[in-house]
C-alpha positions in Angstrom: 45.4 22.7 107.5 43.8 24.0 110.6 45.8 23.3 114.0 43.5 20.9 115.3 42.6 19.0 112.4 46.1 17.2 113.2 46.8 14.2 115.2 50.4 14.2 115.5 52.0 14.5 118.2 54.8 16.2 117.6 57.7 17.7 120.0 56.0 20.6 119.8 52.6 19.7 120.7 53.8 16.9 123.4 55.4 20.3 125.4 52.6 22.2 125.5 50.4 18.6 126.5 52.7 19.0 129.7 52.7 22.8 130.1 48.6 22.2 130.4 48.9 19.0 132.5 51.4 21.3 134.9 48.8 24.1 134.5 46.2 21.4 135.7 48.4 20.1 138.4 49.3 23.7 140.1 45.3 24.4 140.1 44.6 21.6 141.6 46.8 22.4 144.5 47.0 26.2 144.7 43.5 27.6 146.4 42.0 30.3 143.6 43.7 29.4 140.9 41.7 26.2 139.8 38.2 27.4 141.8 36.6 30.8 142.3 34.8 30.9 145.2 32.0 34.1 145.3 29.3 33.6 147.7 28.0 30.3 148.0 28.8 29.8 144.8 32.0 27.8 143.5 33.2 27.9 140.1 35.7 25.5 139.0 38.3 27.0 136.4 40.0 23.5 136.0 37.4 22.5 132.7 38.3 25.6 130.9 42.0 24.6 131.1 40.8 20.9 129.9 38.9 22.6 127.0 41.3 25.1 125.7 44.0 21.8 125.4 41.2 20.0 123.5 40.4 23.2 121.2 44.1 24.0 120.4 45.6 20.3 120.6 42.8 18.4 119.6 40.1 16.3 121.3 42.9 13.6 122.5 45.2 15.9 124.4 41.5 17.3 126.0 41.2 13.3 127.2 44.5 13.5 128.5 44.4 16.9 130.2 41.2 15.2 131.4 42.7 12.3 132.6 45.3 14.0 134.6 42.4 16.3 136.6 40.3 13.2 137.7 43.7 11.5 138.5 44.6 14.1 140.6 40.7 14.5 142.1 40.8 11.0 143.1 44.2 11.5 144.9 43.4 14.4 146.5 39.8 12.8 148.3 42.0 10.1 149.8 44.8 12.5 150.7 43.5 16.2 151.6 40.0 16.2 150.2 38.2 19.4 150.1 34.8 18.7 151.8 32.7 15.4 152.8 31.4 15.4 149.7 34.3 15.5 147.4 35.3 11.9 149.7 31.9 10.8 149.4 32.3 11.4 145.4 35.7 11.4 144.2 36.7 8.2 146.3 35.1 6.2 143.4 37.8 6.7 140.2 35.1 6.6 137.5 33.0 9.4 139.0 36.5 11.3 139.6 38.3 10.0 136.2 35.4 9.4 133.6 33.4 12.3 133.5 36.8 15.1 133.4 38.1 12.5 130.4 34.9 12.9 128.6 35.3 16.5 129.3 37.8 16.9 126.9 37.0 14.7 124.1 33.6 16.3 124.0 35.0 20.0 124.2 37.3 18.6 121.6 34.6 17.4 119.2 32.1 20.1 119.6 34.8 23.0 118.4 35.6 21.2 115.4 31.8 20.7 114.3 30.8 24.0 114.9 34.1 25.8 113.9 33.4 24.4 110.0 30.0 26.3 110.1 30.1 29.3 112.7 33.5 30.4 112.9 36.0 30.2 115.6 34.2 32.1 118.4 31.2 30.3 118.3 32.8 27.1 118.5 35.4 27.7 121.6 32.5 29.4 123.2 29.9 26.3 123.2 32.9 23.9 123.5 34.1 25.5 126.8 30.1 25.0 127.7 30.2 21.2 126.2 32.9 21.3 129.0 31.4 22.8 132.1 28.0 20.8 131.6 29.8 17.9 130.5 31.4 17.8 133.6 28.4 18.5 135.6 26.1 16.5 134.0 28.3 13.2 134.4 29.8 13.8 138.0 26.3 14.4 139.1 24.8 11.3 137.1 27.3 9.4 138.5 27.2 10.4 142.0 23.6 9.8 142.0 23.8 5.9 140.7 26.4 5.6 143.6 24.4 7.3 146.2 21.2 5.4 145.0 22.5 2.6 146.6 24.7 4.0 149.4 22.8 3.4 152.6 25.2 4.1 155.1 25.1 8.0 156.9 27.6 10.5 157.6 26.9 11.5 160.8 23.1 12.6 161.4 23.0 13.0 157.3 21.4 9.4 154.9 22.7 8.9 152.3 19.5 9.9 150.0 19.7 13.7 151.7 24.0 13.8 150.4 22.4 12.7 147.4 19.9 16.1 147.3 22.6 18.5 148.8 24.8 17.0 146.2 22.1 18.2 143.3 21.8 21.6 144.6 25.2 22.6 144.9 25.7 21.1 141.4 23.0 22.8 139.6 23.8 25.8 141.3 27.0 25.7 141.0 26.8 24.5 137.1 25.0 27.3 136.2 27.3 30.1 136.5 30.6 27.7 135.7 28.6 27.3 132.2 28.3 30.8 131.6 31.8 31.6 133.0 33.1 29.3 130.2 31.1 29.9 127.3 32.2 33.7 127.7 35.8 33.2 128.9 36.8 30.6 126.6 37.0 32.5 123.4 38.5 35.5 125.1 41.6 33.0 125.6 41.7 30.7 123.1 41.0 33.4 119.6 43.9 35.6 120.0 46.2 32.0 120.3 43.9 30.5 117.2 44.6 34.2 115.1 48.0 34.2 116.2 50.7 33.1 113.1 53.6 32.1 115.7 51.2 29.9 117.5 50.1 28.1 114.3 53.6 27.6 112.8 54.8 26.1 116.7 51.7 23.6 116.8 51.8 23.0 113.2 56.0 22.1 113.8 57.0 24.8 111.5 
């Protein structure tokens, strides 16, 4: 039986649920270790910690590794938010919570269909995409239903030009987390997936 195909939670898996849930939580606090900054471009590493739970634990521990990053976004706008926008954005839970649990039920669910007919590379390397533009896709989509009807300004800025800054840092941002991942992803995860010890601990052998 492959190691995701199970839904047990056993000891086993439950401790390395919250060894990726601390990984989560110190990247979400500790500058560089859940964002790479190059440029003007920001790519955020947190996803491919969210995917690699989901590909080696299975699609629900991706949803709660997912959970506990929007958890912790939401937090953090209200108590030492990164920029205006991440208040703007991540003040509303279902645009900071949602989007990062669908993250890794889809990251989840795209390794296992792909995995049966491509192999194991393959399939970590589109899921960790499935994550990035996941992600992307949904915190912008959201955002954009909430700035749609947000009137108010931020100093000399409307609410309809956050909306366009907003879309351009996204998409340019997207881009390059969505190649990051796809070719990151399986450099992490296949040595884990080839590796016997690692089988027999998630399998509770």
């Amino acid at each position: 039986m492959h190691m995701t195909s199970s839904h047990r939670l056993t000891p086993q898996r439950l401790v390395l649920l919250s060894l990726f849930i601390a990984i989560i939580i110190v990247q979400s606090i500790v500058p560089f270790w859940g964002y790479i900054t190059v440029g003007v471009v920001s790519i955020t590493l947190i996803q491919l910690t969210v995917a690699i739970s989901a590909i080696l634990l299975g699609s629900r521990a991706g949803v709660l590794t997912g959970f506990a990053w929007g958890l912790l976004s939401f937090i953090r706008s209200w108590t030492s938010p990164a920029s205006p926008l991440a208040v703007l954005m991540f003040h509303n839970p279902f645009i900071a919570i949602l989007p990062r649990m669908l993250v890794g039920l889809f990251a989840g669910i795209v390794y296992n269909m792909i995995r049966k007919r491509k192999g194991q590379v393959l399939a970590a390397s589109l899921a960790g995409l499935t994550a990035s533009v996941t992600n992307t896709i949904l915190v912008l989509g959201l955002s954009a239903i909430f700035f749609i009807g947000f009137h108010a300004t931020m100093g000399s800025i409307s609410g309809g030009q956050w909306l366009w800054i907003l879309v351009g840092i996204g998409t340019n941002n997207g881009i390059f987390e969505g190649i990051f991942s796809f070719i990151v992803t399986p450099i992490i995860v296949t040595p884990l997936l080839r590796s016997s010890h690692f089988k027999h601990l998630l399998q509770g052998d």
